[in-house]
PDB file with one MODEL, atoms N, CA, C and O in Angstrom:
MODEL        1
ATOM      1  N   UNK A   1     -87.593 172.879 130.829  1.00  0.00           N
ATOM      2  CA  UNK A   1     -86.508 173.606 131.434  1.00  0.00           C
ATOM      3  C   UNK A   1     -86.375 174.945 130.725  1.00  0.00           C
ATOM      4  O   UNK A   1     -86.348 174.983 129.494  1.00  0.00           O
ATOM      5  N   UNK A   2     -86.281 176.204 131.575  1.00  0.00           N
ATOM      6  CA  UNK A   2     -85.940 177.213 130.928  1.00  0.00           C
ATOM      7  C   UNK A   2     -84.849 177.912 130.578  1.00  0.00           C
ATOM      8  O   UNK A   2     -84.712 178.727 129.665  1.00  0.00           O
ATOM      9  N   UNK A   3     -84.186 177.577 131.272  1.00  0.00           N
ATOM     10  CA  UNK A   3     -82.694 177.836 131.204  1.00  0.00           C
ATOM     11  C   UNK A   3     -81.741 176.829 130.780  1.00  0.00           C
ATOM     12  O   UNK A   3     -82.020 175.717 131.228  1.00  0.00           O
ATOM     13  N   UNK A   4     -80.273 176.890 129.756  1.00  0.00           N
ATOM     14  CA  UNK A   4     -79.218 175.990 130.064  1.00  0.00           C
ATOM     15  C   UNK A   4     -78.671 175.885 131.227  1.00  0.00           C
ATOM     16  O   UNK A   4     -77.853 174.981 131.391  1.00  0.00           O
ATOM     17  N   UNK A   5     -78.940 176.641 132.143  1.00  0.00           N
ATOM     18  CA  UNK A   5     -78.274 176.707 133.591  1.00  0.00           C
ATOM     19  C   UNK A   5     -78.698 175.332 134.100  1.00  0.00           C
ATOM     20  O   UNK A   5     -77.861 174.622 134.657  1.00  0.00           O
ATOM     21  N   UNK A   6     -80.392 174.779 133.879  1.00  0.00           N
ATOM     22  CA  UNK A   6     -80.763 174.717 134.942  1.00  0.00           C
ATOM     23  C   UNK A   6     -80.689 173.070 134.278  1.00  0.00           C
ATOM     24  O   UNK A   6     -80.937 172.224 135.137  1.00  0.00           O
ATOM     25  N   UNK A   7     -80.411 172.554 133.003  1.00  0.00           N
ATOM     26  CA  UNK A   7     -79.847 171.612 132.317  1.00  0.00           C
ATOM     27  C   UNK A   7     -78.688 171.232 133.501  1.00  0.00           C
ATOM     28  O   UNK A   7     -78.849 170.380 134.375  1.00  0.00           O
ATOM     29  N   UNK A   8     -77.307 172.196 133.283  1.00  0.00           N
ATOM     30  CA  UNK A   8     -76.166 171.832 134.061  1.00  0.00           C
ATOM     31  C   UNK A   8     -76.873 171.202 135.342  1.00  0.00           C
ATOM     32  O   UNK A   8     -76.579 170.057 135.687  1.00  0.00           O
ATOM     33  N   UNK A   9     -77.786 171.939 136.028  1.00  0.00           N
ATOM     34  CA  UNK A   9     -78.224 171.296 137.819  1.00  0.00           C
ATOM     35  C   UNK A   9     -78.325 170.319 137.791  1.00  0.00           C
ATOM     36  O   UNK A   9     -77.620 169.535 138.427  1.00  0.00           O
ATOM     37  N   UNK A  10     -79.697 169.866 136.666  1.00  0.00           N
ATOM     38  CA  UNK A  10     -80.000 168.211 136.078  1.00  0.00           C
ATOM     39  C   UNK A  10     -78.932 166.897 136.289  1.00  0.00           C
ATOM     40  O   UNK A  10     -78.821 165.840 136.909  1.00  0.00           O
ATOM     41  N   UNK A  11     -78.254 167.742 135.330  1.00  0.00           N
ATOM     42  CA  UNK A  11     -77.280 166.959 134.666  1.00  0.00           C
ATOM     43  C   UNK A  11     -75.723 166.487 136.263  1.00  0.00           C
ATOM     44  O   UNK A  11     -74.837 165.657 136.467  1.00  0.00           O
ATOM     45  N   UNK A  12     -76.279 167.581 136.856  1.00  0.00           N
ATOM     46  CA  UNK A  12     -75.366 167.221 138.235  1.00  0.00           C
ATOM     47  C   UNK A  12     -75.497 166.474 139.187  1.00  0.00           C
ATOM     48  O   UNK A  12     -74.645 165.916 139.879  1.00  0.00           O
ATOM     49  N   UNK A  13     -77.110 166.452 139.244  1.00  0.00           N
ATOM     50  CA  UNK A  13     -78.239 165.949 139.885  1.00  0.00           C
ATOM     51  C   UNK A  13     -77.512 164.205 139.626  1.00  0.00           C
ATOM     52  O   UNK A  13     -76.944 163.359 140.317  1.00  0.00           O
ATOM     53  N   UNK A  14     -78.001 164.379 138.068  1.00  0.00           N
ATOM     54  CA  UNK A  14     -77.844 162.390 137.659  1.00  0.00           C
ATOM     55  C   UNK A  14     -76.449 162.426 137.961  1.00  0.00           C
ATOM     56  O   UNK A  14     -76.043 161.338 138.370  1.00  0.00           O
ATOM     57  N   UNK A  15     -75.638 163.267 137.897  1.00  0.00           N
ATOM     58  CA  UNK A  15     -74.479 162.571 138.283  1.00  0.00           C
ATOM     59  C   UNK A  15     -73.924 162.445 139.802  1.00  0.00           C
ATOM     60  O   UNK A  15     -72.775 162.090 140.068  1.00  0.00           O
ATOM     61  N   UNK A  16     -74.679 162.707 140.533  1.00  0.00           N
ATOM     62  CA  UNK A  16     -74.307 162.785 142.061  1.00  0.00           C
ATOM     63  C   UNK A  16     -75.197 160.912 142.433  1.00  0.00           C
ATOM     64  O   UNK A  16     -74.798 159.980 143.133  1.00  0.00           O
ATOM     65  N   UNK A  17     -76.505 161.072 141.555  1.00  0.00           N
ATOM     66  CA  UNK A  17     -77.445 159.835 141.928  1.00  0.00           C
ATOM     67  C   UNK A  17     -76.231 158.689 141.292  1.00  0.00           C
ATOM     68  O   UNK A  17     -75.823 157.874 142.120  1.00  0.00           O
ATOM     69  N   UNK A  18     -75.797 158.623 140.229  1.00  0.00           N
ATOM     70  CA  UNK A  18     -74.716 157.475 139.518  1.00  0.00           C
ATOM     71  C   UNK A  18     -73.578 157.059 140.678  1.00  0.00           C
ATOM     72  O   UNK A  18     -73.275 156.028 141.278  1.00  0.00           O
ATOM     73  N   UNK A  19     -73.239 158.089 140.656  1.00  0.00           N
ATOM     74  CA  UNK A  19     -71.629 158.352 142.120  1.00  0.00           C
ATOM     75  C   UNK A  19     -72.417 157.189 143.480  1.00  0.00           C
ATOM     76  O   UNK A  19     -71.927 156.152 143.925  1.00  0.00           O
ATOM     77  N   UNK A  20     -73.689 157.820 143.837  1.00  0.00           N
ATOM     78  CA  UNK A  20     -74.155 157.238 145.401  1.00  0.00           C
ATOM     79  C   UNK A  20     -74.269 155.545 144.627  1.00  0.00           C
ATOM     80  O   UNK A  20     -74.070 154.535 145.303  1.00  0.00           O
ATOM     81  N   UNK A  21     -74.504 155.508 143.619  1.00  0.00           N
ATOM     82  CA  UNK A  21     -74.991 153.732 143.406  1.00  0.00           C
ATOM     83  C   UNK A  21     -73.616 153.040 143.042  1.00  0.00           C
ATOM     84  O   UNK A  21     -73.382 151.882 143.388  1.00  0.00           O
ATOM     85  N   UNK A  22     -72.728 153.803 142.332  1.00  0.00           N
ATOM     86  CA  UNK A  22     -71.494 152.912 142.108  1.00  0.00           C
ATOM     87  C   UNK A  22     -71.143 153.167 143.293  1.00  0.00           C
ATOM     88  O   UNK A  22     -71.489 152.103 143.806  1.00  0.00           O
ATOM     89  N   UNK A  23     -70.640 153.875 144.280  1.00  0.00           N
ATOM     90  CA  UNK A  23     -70.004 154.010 144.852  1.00  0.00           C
ATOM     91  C   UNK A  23     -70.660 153.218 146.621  1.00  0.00           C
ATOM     92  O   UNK A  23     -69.903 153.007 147.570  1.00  0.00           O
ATOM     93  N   UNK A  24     -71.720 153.012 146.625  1.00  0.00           N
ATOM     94  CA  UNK A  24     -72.473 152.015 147.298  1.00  0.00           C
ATOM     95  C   UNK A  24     -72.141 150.460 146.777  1.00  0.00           C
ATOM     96  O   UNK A  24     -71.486 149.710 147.502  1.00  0.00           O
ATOM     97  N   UNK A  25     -72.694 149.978 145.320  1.00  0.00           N
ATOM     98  CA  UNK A  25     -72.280 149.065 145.337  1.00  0.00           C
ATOM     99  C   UNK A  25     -71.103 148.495 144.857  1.00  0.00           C
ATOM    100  O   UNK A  25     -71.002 147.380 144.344  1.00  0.00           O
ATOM    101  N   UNK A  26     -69.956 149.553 145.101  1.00  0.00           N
ATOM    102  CA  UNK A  26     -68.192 149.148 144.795  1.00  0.00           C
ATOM    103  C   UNK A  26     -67.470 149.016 146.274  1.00  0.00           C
ATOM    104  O   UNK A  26     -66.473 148.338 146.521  1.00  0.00           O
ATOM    105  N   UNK A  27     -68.208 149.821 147.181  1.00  0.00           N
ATOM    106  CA  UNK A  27     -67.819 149.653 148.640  1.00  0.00           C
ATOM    107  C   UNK A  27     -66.671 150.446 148.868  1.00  0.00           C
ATOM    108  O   UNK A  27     -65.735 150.088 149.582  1.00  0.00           O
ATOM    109  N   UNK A  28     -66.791 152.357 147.797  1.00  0.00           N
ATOM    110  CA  UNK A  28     -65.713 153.180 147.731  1.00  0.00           C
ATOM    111  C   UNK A  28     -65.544 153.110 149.347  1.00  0.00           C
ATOM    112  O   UNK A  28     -64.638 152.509 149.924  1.00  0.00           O
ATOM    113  N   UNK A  29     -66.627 153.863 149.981  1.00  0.00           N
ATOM    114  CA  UNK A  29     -66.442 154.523 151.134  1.00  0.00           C
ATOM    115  C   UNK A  29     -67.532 154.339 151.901  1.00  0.00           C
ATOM    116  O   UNK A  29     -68.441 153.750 151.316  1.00  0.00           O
ATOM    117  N   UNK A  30     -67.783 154.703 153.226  1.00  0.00           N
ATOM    118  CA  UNK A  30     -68.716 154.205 154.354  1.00  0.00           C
ATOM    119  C   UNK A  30     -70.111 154.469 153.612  1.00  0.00           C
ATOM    120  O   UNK A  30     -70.344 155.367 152.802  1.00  0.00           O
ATOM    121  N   UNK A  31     -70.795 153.694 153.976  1.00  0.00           N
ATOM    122  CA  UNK A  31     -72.455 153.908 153.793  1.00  0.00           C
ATOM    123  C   UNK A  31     -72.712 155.296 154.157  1.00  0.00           C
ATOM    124  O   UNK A  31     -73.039 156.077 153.263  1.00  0.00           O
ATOM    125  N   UNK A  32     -72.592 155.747 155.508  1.00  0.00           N
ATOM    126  CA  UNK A  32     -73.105 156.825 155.951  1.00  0.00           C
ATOM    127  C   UNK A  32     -72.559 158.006 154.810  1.00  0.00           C
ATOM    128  O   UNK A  32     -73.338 158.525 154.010  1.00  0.00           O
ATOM    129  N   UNK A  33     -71.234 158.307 154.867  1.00  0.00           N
ATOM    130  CA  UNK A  33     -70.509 159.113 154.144  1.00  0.00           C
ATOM    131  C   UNK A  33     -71.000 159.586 152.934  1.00  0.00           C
ATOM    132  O   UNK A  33     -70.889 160.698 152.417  1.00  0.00           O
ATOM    133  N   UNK A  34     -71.826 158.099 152.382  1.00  0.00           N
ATOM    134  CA  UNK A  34     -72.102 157.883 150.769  1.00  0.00           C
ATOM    135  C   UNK A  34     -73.056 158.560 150.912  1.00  0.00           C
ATOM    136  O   UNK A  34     -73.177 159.630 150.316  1.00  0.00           O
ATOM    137  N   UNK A  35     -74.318 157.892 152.079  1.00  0.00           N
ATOM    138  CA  UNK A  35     -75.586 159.064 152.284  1.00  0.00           C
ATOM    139  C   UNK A  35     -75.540 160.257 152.380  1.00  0.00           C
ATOM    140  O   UNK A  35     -76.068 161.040 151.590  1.00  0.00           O
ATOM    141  N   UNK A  36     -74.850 160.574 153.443  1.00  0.00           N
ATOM    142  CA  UNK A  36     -74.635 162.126 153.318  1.00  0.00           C
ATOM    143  C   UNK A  36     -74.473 163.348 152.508  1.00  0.00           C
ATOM    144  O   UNK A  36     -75.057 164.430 152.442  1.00  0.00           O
ATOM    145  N   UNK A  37     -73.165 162.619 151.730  1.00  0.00           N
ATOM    146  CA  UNK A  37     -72.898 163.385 150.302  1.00  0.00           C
ATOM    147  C   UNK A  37     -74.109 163.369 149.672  1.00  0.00           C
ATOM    148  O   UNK A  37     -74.738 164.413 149.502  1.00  0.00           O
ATOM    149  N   UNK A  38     -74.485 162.371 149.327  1.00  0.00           N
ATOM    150  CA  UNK A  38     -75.490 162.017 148.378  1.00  0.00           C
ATOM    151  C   UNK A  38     -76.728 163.048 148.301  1.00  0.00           C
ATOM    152  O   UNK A  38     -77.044 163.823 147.398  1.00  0.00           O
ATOM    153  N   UNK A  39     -77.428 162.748 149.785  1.00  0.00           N
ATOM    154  CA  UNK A  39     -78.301 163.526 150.327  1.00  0.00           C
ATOM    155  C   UNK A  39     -78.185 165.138 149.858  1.00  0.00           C
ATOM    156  O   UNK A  39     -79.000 165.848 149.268  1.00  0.00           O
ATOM    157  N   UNK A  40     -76.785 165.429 150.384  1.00  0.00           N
ATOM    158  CA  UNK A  40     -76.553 167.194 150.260  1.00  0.00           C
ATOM    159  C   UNK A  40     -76.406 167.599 148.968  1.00  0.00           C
ATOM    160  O   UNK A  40     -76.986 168.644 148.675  1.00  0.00           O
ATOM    161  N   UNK A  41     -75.500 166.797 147.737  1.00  0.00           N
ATOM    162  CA  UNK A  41     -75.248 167.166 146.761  1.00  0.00           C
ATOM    163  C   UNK A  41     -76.656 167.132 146.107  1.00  0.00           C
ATOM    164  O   UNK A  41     -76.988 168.138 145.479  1.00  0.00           O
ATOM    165  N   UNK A  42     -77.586 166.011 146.189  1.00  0.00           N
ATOM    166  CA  UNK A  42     -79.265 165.795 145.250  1.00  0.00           C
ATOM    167  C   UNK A  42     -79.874 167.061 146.310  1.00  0.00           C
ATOM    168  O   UNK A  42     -80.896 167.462 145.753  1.00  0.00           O
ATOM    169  N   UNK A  43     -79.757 167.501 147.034  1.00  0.00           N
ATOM    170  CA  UNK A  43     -80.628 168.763 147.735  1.00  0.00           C
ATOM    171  C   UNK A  43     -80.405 170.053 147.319  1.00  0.00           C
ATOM    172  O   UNK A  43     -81.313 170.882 147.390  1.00  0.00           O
ATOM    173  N   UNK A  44     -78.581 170.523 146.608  1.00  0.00           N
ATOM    174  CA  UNK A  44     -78.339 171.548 146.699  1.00  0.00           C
ATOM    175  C   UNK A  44     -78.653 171.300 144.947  1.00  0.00           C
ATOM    176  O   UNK A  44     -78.906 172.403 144.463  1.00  0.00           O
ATOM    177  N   UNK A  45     -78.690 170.578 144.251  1.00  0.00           N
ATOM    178  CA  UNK A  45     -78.348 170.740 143.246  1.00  0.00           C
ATOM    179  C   UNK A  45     -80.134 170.852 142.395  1.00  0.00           C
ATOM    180  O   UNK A  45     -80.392 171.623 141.470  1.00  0.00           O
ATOM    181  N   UNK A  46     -80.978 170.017 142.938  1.00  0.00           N
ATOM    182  CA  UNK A  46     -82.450 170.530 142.947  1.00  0.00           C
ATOM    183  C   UNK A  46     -82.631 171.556 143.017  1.00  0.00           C
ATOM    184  O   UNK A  46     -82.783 172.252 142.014  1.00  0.00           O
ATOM    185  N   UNK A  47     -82.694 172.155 144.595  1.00  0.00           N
ATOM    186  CA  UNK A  47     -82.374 173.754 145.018  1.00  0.00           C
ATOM    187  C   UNK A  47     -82.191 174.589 143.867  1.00  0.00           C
ATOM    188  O   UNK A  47     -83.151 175.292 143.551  1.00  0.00           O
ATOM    189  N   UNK A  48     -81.079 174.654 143.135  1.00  0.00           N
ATOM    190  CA  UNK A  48     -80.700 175.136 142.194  1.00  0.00           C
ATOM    191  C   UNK A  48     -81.272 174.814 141.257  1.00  0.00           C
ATOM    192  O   UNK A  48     -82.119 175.635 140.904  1.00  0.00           O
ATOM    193  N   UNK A  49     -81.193 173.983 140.688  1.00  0.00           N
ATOM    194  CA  UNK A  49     -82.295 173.702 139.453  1.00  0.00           C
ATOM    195  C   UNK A  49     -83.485 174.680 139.286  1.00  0.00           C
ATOM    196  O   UNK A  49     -83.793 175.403 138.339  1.00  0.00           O
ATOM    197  N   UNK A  50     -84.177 174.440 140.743  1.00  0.00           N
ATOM    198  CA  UNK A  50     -85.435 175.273 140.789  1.00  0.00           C
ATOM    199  C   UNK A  50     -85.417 176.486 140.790  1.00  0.00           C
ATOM    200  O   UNK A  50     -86.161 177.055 139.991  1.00  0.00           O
ATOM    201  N   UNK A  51     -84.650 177.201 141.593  1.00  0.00           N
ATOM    202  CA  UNK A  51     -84.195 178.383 141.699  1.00  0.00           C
ATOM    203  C   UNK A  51     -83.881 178.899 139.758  1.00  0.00           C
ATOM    204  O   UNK A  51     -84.384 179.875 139.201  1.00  0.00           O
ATOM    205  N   UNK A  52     -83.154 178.119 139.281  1.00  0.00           N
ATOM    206  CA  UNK A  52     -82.297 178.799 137.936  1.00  0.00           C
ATOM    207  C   UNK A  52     -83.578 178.988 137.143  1.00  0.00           C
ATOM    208  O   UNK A  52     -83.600 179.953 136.379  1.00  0.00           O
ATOM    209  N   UNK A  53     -84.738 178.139 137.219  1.00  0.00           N
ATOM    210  CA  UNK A  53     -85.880 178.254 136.418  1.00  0.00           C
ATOM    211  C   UNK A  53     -86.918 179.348 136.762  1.00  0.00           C
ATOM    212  O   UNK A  53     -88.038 179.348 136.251  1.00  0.00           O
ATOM    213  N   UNK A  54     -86.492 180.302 137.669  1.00  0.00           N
ATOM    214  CA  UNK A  54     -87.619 181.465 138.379  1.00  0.00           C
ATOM    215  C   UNK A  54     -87.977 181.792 139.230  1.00  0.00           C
ATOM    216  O   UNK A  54     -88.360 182.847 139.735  1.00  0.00           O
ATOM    217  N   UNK A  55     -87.812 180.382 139.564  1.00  0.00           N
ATOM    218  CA  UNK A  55     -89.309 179.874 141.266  1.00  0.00           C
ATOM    219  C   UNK A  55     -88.131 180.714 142.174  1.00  0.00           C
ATOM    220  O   UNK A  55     -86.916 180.914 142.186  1.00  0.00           O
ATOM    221  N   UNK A  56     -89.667 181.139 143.104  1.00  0.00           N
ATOM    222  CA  UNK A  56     -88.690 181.435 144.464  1.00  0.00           C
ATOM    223  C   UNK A  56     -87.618 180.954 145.343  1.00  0.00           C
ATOM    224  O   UNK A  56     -86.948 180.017 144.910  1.00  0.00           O
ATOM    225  N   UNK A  57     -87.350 181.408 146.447  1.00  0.00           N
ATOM    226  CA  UNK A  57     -85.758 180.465 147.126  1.00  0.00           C
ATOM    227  C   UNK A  57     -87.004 179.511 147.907  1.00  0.00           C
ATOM    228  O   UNK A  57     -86.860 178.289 147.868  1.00  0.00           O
ATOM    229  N   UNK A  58     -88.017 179.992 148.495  1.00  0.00           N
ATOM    230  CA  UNK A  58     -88.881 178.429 149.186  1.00  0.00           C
ATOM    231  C   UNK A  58     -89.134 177.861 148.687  1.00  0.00           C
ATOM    232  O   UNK A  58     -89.046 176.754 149.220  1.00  0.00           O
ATOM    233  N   UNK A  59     -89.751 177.816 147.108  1.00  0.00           N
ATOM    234  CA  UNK A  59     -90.330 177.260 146.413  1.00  0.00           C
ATOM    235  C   UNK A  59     -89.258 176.049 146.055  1.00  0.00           C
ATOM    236  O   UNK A  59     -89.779 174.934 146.067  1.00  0.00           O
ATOM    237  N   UNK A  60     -88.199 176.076 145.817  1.00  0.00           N
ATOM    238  CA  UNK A  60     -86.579 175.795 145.647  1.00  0.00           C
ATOM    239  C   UNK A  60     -86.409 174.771 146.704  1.00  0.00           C
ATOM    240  O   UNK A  60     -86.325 173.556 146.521  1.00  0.00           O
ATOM    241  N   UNK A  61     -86.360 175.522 148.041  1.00  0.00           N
ATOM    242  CA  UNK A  61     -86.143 174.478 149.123  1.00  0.00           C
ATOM    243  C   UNK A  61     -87.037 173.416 149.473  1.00  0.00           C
ATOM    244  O   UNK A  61     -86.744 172.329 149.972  1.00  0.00           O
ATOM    245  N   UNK A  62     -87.873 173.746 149.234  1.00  0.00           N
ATOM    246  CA  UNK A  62     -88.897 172.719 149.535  1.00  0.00           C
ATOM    247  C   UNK A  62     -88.735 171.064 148.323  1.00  0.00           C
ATOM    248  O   UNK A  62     -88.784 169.841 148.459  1.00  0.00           O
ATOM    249  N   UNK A  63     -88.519 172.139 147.133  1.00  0.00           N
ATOM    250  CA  UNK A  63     -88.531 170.946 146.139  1.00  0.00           C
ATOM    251  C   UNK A  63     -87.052 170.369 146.382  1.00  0.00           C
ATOM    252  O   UNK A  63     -87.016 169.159 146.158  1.00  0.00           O
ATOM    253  N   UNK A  64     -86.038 170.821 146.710  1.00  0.00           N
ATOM    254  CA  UNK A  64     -84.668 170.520 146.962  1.00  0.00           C
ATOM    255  C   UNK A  64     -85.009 169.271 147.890  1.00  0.00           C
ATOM    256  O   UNK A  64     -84.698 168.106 147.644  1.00  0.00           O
ATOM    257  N   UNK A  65     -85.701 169.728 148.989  1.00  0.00           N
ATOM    258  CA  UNK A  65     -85.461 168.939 150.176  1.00  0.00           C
ATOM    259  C   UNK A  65     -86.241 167.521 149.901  1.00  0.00           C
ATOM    260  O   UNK A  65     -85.822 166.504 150.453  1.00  0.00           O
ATOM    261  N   UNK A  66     -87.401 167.473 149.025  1.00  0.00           N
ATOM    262  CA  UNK A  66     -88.451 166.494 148.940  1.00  0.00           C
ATOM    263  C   UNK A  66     -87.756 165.497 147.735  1.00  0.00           C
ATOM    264  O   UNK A  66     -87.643 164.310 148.043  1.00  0.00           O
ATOM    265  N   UNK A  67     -87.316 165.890 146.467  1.00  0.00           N
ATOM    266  CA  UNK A  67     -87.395 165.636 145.373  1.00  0.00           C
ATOM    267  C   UNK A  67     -85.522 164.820 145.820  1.00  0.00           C
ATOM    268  O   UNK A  67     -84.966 163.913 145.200  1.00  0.00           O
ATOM    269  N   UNK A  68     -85.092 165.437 146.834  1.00  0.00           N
ATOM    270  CA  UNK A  68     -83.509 165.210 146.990  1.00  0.00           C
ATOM    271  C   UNK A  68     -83.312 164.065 147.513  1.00  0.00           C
ATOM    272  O   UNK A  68     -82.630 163.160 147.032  1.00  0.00           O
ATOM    273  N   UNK A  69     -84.111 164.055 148.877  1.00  0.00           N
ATOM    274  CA  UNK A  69     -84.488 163.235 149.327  1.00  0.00           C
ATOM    275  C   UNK A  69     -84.802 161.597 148.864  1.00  0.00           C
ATOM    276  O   UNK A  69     -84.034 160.640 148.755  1.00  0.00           O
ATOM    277  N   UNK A  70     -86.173 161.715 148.659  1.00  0.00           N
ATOM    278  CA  UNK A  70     -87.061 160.617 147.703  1.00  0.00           C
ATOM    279  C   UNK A  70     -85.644 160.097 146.531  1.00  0.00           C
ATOM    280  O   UNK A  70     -85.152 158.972 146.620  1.00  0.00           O
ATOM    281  N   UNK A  71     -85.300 160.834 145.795  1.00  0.00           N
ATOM    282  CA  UNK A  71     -84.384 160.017 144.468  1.00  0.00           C
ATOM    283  C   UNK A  71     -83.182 159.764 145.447  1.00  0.00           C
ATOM    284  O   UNK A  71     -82.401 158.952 144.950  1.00  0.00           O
ATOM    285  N   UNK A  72     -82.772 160.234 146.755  1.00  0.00           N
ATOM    286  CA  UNK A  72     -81.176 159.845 147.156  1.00  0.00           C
ATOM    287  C   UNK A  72     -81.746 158.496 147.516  1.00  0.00           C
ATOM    288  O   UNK A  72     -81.450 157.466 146.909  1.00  0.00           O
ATOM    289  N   UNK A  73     -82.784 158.572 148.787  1.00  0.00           N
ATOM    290  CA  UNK A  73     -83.010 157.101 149.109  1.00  0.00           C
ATOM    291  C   UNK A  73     -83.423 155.840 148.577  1.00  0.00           C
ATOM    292  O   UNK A  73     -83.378 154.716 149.076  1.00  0.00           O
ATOM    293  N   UNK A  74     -83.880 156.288 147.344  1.00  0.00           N
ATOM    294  CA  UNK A  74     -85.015 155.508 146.594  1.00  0.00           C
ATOM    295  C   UNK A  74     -82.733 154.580 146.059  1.00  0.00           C
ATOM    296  O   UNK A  74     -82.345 153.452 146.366  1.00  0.00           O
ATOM    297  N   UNK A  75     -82.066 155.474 145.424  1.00  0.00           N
ATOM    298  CA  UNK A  75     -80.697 155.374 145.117  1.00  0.00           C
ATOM    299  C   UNK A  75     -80.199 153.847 146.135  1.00  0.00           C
ATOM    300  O   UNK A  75     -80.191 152.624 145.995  1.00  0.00           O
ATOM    301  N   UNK A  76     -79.762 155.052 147.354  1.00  0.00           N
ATOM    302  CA  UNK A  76     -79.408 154.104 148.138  1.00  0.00           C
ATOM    303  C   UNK A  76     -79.987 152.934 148.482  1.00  0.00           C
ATOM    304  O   UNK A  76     -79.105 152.075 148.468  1.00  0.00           O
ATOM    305  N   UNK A  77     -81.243 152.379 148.845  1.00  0.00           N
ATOM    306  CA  UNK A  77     -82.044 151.602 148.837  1.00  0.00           C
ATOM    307  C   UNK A  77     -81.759 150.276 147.832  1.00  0.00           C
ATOM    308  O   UNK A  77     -81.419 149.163 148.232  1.00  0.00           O
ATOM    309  N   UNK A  78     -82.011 150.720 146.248  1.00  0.00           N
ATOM    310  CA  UNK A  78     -82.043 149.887 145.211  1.00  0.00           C
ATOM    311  C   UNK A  78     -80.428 149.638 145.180  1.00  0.00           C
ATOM    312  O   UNK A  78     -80.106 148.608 144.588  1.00  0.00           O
ATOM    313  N   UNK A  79     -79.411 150.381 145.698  1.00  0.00           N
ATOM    314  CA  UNK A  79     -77.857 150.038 145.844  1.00  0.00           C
ATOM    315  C   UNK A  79     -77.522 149.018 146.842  1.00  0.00           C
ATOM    316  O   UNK A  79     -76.787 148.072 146.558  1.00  0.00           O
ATOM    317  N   UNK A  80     -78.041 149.182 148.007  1.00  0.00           N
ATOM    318  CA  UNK A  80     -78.071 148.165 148.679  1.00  0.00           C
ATOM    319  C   UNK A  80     -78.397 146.734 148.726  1.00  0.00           C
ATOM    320  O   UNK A  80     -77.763 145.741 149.081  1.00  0.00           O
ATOM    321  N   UNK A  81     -79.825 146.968 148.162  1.00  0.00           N
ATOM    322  CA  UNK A  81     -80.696 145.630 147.744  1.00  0.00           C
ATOM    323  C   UNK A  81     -79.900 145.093 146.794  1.00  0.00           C
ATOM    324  O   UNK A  81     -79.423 143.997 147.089  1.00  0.00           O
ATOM    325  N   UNK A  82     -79.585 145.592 145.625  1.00  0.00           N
ATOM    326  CA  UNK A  82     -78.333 144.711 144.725  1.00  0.00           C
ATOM    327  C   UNK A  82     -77.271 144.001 145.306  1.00  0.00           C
ATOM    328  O   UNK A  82     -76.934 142.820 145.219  1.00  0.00           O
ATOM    329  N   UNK A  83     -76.674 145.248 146.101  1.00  0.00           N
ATOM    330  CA  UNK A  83     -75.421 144.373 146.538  1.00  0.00           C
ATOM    331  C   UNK A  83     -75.231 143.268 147.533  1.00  0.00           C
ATOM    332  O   UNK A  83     -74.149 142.788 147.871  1.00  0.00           O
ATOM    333  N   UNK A  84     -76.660 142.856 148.044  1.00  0.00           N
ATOM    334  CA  UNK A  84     -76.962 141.890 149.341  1.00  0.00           C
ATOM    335  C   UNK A  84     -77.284 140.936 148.647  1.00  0.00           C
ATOM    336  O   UNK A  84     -76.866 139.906 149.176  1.00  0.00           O
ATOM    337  N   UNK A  85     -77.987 140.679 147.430  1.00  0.00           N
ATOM    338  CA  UNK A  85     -78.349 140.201 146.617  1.00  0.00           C
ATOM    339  C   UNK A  85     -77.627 139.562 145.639  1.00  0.00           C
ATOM    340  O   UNK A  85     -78.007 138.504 145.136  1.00  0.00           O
ATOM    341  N   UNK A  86     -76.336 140.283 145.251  1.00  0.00           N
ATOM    342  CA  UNK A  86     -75.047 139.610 144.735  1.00  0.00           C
ATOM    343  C   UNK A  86     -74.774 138.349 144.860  1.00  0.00           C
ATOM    344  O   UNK A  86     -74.867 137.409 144.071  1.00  0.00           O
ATOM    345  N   UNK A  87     -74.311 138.456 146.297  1.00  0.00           N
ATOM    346  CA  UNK A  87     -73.903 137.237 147.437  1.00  0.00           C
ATOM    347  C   UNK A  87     -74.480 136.585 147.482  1.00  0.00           C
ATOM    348  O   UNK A  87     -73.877 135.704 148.094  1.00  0.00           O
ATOM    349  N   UNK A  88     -75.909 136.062 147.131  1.00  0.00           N
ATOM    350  CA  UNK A  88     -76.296 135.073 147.264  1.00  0.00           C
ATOM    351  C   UNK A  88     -76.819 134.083 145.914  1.00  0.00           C
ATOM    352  O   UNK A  88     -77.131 134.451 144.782  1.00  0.00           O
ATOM    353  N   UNK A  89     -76.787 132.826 146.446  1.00  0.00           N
ATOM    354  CA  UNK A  89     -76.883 132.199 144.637  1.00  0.00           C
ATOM    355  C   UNK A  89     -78.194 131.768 145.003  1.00  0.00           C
ATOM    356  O   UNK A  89     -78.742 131.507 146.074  1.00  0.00           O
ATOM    357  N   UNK A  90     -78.730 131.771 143.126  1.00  0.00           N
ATOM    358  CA  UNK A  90     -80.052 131.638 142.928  1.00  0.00           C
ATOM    359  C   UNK A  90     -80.942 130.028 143.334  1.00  0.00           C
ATOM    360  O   UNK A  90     -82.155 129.928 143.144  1.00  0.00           O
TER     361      UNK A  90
ENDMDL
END
């Protein structure tokens, strides 16, 4: 990382991915809702990351959109599978 800026993005990053898994498997608020946020906050906050380190604004979006993506669902996914998984005895 070249910047402390781009630390803060990181560091916003894991905390948007923490929020989508508690908040998936506590049953804050709708699934979709959870995705959504999730989705936009891990996209804009990549975005930025990349951006604060040099790279161009495409170079940025692209990794925003891929990298945001992949860790929101991979999130939601392993949030789900837990919590279906709860409920049932071994």
């Amino acid at each position: 990382m070249n910047s402390p800026l781009s630390l803060i993005f990181f560091a916003l990053f894991a905390a948007v991915l923490v929020w989508m898994y508690l908040a998936i498997r506590r049953n804050w608020m709708s699934p979709a809702f959870i995705i959504g946020a999730g989705l936009s906050g891990t996209i804009i906050t990549m975005l930025l990351m990349s951006v604060s380190q040099g790279n161009e604004i495409l170079h940025g979006v692209v990794n925003g959109v891929v990298i945001g993506t992949v860790f929101s669902l991979a999130t939601f996914g392993i949030a789900t599978f837990f919590s279906k998984r709860e409920g049932k005895t071994a």
